[in-house]
LOZA-931441 format. One record per residue (C-alpha): x, y, z. Coordinates in steps of 0.2 Angstrom, whole numbers, plus 2048, in hexadecimal, padded with zeros to 3 digits. Example, Ala and Ser with C-alpha at 12.3 -4.5 7.8 and 13.67 -1.06 7.14 Angstrom:
// LOZA-931441
83E7EA827/8447FB824/
This chain:
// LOZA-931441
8FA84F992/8F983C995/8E783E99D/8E284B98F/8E883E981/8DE83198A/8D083A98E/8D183F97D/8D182F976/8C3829980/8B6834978/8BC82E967/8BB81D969/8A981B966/8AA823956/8BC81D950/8CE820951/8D7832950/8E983C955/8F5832953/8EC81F954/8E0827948/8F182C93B/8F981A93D/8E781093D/8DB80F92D/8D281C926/8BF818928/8B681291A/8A881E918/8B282E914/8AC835908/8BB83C8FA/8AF84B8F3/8AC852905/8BA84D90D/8BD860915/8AA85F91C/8AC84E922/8BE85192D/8B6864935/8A785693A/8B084A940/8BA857949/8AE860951/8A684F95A/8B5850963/8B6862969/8B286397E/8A587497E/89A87998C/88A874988/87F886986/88F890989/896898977/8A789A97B/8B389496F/8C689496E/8CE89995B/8E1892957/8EB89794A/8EF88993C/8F789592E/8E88A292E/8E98B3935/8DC8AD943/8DF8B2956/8D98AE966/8CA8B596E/8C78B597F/8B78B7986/8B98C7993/8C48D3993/8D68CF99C/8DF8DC9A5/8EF8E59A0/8FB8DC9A8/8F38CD9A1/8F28D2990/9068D4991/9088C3998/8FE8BE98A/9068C797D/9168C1982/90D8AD981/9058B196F/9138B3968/91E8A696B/90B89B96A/90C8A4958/91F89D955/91A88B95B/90A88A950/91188F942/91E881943/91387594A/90687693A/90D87C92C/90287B91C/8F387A924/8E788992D/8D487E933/8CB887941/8C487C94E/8B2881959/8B5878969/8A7882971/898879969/89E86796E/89685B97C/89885E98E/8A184B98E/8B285398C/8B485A99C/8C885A99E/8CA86A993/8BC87199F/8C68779AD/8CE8869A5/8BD88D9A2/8BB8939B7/8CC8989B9/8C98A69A9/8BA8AB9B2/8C48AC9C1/8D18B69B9/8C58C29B2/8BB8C49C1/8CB8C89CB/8CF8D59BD/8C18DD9BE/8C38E09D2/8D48E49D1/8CD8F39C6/8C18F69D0/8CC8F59DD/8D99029D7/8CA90F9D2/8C190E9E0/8C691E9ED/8C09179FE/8CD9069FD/8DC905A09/8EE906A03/8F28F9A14/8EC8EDA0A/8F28F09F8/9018E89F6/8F88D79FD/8ED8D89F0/8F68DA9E4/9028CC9E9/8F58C19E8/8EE8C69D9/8FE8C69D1/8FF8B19D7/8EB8AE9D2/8F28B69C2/9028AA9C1/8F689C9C5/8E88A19B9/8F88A49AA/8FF8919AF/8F08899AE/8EE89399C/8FF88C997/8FB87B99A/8EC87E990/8F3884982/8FE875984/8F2869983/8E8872975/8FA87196C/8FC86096D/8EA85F969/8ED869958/8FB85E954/8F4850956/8E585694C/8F285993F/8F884893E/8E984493B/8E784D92E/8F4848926/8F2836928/8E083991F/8E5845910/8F583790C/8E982A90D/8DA833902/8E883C8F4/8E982C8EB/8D682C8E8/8D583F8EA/8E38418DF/8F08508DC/8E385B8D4/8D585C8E0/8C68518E2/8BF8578CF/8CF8558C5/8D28468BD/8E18398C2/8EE8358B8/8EB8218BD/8DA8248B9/8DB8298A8/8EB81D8A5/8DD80F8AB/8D081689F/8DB817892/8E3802893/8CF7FE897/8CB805887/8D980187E/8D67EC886/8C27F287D/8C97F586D/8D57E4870/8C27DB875/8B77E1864/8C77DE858/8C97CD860/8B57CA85E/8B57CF84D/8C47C4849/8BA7B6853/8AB7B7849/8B67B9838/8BE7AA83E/8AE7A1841/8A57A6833/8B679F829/8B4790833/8A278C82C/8A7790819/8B778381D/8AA777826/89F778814/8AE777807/8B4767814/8A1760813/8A17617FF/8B475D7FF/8AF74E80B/8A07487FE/8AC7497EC/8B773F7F7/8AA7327FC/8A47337E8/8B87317E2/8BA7237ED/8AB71D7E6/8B171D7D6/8C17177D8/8BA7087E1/8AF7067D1/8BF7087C6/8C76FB7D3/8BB6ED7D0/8BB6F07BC/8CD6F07BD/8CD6E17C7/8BE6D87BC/8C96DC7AC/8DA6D67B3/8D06C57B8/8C96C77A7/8D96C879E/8DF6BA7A8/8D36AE7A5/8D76B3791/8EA6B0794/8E76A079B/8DB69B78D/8E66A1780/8F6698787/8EC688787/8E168A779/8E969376C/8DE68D75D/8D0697762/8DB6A7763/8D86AB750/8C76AD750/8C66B8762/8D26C2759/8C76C474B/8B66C8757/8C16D675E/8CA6DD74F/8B76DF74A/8B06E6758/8BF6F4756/8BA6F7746/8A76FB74B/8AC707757/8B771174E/8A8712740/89D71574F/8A9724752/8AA72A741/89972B741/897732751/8A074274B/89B74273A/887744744/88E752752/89575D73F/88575B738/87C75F748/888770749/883772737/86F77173A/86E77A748/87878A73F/868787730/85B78673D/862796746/8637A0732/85179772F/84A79F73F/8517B073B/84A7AF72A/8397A9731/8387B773D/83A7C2730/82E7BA725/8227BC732/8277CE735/8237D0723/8137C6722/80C7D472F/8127E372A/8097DC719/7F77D771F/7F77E8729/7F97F0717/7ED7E6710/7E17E871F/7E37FC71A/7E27FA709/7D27F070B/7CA7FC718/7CE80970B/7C68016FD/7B67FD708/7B581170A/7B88116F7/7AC8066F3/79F80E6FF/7A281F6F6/79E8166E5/78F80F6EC/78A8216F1/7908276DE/78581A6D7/77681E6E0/7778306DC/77A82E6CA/76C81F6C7/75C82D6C7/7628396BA/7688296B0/7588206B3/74E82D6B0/75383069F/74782A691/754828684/75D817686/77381A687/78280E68D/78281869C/7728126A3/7768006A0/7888026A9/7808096B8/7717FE6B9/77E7F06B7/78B7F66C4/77C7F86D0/7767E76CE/7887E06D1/7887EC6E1/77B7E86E8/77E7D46E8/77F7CE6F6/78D7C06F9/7887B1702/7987A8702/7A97AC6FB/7AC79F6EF/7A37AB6E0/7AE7AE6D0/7B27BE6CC/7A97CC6C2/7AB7D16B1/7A67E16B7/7AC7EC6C5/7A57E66D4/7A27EB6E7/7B07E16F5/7A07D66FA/7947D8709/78E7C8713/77C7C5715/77E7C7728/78A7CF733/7957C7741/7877C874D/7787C2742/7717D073F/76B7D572C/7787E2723/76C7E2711/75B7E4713/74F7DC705/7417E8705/7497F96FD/7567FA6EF/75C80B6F6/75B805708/7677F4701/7728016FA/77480C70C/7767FC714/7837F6708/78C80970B/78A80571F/7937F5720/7A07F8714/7A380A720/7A37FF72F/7AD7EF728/7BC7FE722/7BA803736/7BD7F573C/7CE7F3732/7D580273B/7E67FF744/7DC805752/7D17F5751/7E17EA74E/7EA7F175E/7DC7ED767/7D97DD764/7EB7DB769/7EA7E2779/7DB7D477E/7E57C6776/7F47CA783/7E87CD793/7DF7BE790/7F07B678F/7F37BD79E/7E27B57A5/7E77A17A2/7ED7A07B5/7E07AE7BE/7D17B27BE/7CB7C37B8/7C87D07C3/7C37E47C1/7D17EC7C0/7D57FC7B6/7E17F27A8/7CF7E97A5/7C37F97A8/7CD801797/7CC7F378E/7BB7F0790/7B780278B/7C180077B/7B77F1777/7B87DE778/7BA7D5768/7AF7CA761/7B77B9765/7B87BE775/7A97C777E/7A07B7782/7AE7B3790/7AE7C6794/79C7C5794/7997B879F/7A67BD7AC/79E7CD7AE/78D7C57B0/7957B97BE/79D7C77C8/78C7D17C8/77E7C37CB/78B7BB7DB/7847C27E5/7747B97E3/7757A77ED/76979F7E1/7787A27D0/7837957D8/7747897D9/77677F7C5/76677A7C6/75D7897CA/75678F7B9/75177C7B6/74777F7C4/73F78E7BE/73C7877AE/7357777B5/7277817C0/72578C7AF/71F77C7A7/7147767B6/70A7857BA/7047947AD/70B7A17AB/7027B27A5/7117B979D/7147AD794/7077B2786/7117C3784/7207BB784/71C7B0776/7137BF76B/7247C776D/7307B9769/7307BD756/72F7D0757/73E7D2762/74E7D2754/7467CD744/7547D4739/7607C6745/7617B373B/7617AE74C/74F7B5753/7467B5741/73C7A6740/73479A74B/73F78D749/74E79674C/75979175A/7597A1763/7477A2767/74679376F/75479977B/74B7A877D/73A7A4782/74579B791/74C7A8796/73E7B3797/7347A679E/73D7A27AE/7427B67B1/72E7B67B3/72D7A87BE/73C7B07CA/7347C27C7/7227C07C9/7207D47CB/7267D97BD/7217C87B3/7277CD7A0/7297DE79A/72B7E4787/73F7E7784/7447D9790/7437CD780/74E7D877A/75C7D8786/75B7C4788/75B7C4775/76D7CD774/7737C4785/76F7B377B/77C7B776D/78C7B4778/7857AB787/77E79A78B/76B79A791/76D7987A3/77B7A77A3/76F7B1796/7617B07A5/76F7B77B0/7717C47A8/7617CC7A5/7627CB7B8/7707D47B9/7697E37AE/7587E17B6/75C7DE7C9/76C7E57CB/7717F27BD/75E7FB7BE/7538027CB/7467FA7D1/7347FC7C6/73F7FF7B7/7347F27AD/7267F37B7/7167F67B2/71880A7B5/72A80B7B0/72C8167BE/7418137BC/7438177AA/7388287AB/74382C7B9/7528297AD/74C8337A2/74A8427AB/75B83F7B1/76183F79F/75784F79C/7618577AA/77284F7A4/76F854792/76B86679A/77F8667A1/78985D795/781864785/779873789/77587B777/77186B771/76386A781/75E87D77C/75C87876A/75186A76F/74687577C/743883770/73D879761/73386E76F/73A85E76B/73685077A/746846774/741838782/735831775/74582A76F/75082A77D/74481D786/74581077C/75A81377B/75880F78E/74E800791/7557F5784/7677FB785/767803774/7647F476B/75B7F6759/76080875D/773809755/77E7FF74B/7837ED751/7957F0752/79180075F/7837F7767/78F7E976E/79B7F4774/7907FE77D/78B7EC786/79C7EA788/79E7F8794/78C7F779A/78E7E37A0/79E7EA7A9/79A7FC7B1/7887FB7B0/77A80A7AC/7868197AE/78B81279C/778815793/77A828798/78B82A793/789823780/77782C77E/78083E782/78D836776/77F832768/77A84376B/78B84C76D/79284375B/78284B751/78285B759/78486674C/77885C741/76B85F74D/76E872750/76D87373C/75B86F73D/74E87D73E/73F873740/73986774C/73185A740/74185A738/748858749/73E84B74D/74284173E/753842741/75083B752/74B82B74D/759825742/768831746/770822751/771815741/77B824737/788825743/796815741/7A6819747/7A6811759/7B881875D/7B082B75A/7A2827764/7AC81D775/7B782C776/7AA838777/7A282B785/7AF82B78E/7BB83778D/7AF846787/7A1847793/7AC8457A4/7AA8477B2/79C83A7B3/79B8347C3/78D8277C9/7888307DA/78083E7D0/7778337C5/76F82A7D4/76C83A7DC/7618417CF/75B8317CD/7558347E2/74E8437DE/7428407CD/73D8317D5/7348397E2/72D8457D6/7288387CA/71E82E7D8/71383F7DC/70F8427CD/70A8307C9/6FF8307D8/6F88427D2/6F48387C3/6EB82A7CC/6E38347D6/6DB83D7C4/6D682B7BF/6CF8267CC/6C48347CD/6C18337BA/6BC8207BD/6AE8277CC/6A78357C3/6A38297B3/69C81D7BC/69082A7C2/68C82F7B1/6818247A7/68982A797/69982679B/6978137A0/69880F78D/6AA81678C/6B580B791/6CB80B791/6D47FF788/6DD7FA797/6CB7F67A1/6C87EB793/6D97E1797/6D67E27A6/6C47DA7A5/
């Protein structure tokens, strides 16, 4: 046993400590709790003594149901002897470990544990031996003599071989108990970690540690909250202590002032004791000062209240005042709107007694026989068609007219002089427009600027949608020359030379150096281009002179399309609300920007595209109307033409003319195809009336002066005919333009083969164009 202990502890030292210095030494650090079960059979078996390639292997009982297991077959008598030794092996083992049932494989382990070795031969021995014994006994031809030896010393091989078992089992005894120990040692040292309740349970420790660790948590964030609450206290306290600290410092401040005027008075009425105890002569007459002064200040504080009462009292009659002159104002108001109806309805009244008057006069005048009749009429006509220069005139006897000025707002001529009948029409047109422009509708509008442009003092304008509506319902008159010229600006910027000032100068400079070929048109034109306007009529007026300008430096900066009949025009109408130099902008803007190129070239190749394109428009938006047309073969872009190049202008009324620049100066040409399909679209039904083209015709060329209410006409403009985009506008303008250019190279072509064949033919050399003789 003490050589099988050593040995035994000898092979373990490398590796660590078991048996019993193992149970009473420390466990080793690397165990591993999980596994523990995998990492004991491995640290077990390292110290099993084996045989190297031999598979024998020895089974003890530790609680299980295991046996023994040889690895031949004994003989009867040993397997008595053994039967007697397994069970008292079975009593010892079951004392020896109790609880516990491992099974140990000492046949695979290294041939360095050669003490248990010994036993193996003697087995071998035993068997071997057994087998001859059988043999022995079987066989027929063996002597008796010698049967009794034999078996003696069988019987002592056999005593020998079962002593050397007993010590074996002895030593694998004390090996198991040690083992044991062990064991033990290792599961009391690994339960606290392992725990009562196996590896994967959860101790009780445990979870009372969790529980204080969260527990001290909850302790930690209520003690940060309170730090920061604390802290956030302690900055308010610091800030009340700051402003605390500064009404101290202004309180001592004042109670130092106090303490020095305390201190000047007490030296004061010291020095005034003393004088009065050694001059009391003088007292009367200090006494006197100060009585005085005490009498001024109480007046001074009589009056004082007396002013705050009266102060209390004016300020109740300005508040009443206010009230009362609010409502005045409310009154005033609601007033002039019902005098501004009651005049727009008199204006139609007196337009339909104009219309009465001019009905009645030919049966009256007619008449050979001479009655009252006649004279009243002829008398109300005169005093209706008087035309009322100023304002200042006393009244009729006889009823007459509300008066019409000589001109309009714009300049432009309301009365002719020419026709009695045509002064009468006239007279009806402008009293129809002045009782439109009285509306509400009007009134509201003109509102609506005055507020935007109130809203404009600070920022410049930009194109927004608010503007885009107001500009469409139309800019009032005292307005559109800042509306105008913003539009211009925001079009023309993006021409380098508009930000030079002294760019038109320049032009007009060269104008005057060098000749100019259009400038004979120009000046054939100047009078011709808005006669029935006081500010175009003569020579001498004002508007020429900024006209001829105008046209003359949009020749010098244009030299390829020079001057072309109708841009008088368009300057002409720029000129009534815009300076010179922004009047030359402009007409670049409608030339250069709005219209295509060769618009008001000499071929006018752009506006015969537009008027295909208005063809195809008037096809889709007003179909019978374009049917009607097309049956009675009526070309209406004999009219329609002119509408385009001048921008309607001597083509409608002035009131509709403007507005229809208002929207054009801001959205550009989609405008002039909108309000022609309106022109068209508000006279319809007229049209499809008429049965013959003449009278179709006729109508053409003065239907657009009969229509006056502008409010009619912009919401068929622009509510009426959309959709109306711009991309199909410049799409069909794409496509005529190419077949506009064919044909006038077809047409060329024609002439130039005309102009070949007559100068072949003798005859024809005397005819000769009018425009080869300009030419020549």
């Amino acid at each position: 046993m003490e050589r099988l202990r050593s040995d035994f502890a000898m092979e373990t030292n490398t590796d660590g400590l078991v048996g019993v210095h193992s149970a009473r030494g420390p466990t080793p650090i690397n165990f591993s709790l999980r596994h523990w079960g995998t990492e004991l059979r491995n640290s077990m078996s390292q110290l099993r003594p084996g045989r190297g390639g031999e598979g024998r292997r020895s089974v003890f009982y530790t609680g299980s149901n295991e046996d023994w297991e040889m690895v031949d077959h004994p003989s009867k008598d040993l397997q008595e002897q053994m039967a007697v030794n397994e069970i008292s092996k079975k009593s010892d083992t079951h004392r020896n470990s109790v609880g516990s049932a491992f099974t140990f494989d000492f046949g695979r382990t290294s041939s360095a544990s050669s003490s248990l070795r010994p036993r193996l031969p003697f087995l071998r021995d035993m068997m071997s031996s057994g087998r001859l014994s059988r043999s022995a006994e079987t066989s027929p031809v063996e002597c008796n003599g010698n049967k009794a030896s034999e078996t003696q010393l069988r019987l002592q091989s056999q005593e020998e071989a079962l002593e050397k078992l007993r010590e074996d089992l002895a030593s694998q005894k004390e090996l198991v108990r040690l083992l044991q120990q062990t064991l033990r040692s290792a599961q009391c040292e690994r339960r606290p970690a392992g725990g009562p309740e196996g590896p994967h349970g959860a101790p009780p420790l445990l979870k009372e540690r969790d529980g204080q660790i969260q527990a001290l948590c909850g302790h930690m964030e209520k003690l940060a909250l309170e730090k920061d609450n604390l802290q956030q206290e302690l900055k308010t306290l610091k800030i009340k202590v700051g402003e605390m600290n500064e009404q101290l410092s202004m309180l001592m401040e004042t109670i130092q002032a106090k303490d020095e005027v305390i201190i000047k008075l007490s030296k004061e009425q010291d020095g005034a004791e003393g004088g009065g105890a050694g001059g009391d002569e003088a007292s009367p007459t200090e006494c006197s000062s100060l009585s005085s002064e005490f009498q001024e200040m109480d007046k001074m504080k009589d009056s004082l209240e007396a002013y705050k009462n009266q102060n209390k009292f004016l300020n109740k009659e300005i508040l009443e005042l206010t009230v009362l002159r609010r409502n005045a104002e409310g009154r005033e108001k609601a007033m002039e709107a019902k005098y501004t109806a009651l005049e727009a309805k008199l204006c139609q009244v007196e337009s339909k007694y104009l219309v009465l008057l001019q009905e009645v006069k030919s049966p009256v005048c007619s008449s050979s026989e001479q009655s009252p009749a006649r004279e009243v009429i002829s008398r109300l006509l005169e005093d209706a068609l008087q035309v009322d220069p100023c304002s200042d005139q006393p009244e009729q006897q006889i009823l007459k007219p509300h008066p019409v000025s000589e001109y309009d707002v714009y300049g432009f001529k309301t009365v002719p002089e020419d026709d009695e009948e045509e002064r009468l029409v006239a007279k009806v047109r402008a009293l129809d427009l002045k009782s439109l422009s009285m509306t509400d509708q009007e009134v509201s509008v003109g509102v609506k600027w005055e507020n935007y442009l109130a809203g404009m003092v600070t920022r410049e304008m930009a194109r927004t949608p608010e503007l885009k509506a107001l500009v469409r319902s139309g800019v009032p008159h005292e307005h559109r020359s800042k509306v105008w010229l913003w539009c211009v600006a925001f079009h023309v910027k993006k021409f380098p030379e508009s930000a030079r000032p002294d760019y038109y100068e320049g032009l007009l400079a060269a104008a005057r150096e060098k000749q100019n070929p259009a400038v004979k048109q120009i000046e054939l034109d100047l009078l011709r281009t808005l006669p029935n306007n006081k500010h175009y009529c003569s020579p001498e007026s004002q508007g020429i002179h900024k006209l001829r300008n105008v046209l003359v430096a949009f020749s010098w900066r244009n030299p390829d399309i020079g001057y072309c009949q109708g841009l008088n025009r368009l300057a002409a109408i720029a000129l009534l609300y815009l300076e010179e130099v922004d009047a030359f902008w402009c007409l670049v803007a409608i030339v250069e920007v709005f219209m295509p190129r060769d618009y008001y070239t000499k071929t006018l190749l752009g506006s015969q595209v537009d008027q295909r394109v208005f063809k195809d428009l008037m096809n889709e938006k007003l179909p019978r109307l374009h049917g009607h047309f097309e049956a009675y073969k009526v070309d209406f872009s004999l009219i329609t033409f002119n509408w385009f190049l001048v921008v309607f202008v001597d083509s409608v009324v002035s009131d509709i003319l403007f507005k229809i620049w208002d929207a054009f100066l801001y959205e550009g040409p989609k405008i002039m195809f909108r309000f022609a399909l309106a022109l068209f679209k508000h006279k319809e039904e007229e049209f499809l009336k008429l049965q013959d083209s003449m009278a179709i015709f006729k109508y053409l060329r003065y239907f657009t002066r009969t229509i006056l209410d502008v409010r009619k006409l912009m919401n068929i403009a622009f509510v009426d005919m959309n959709p109306f985009p711009l991309r199909q506008i410049q799409n069909r303008r794409t496509f005529h333009l190419e077949r506009v250019r064919l044909e006038l190279t077809e047409l060329e072509a024609i002439r130039q083969t005309f102009l070949k064949e007559r100068e072949t033919d003798p005859d024809g050399r005397a005819l000769i164009s009018d425009d080869e003789e300009e030419d020549n």
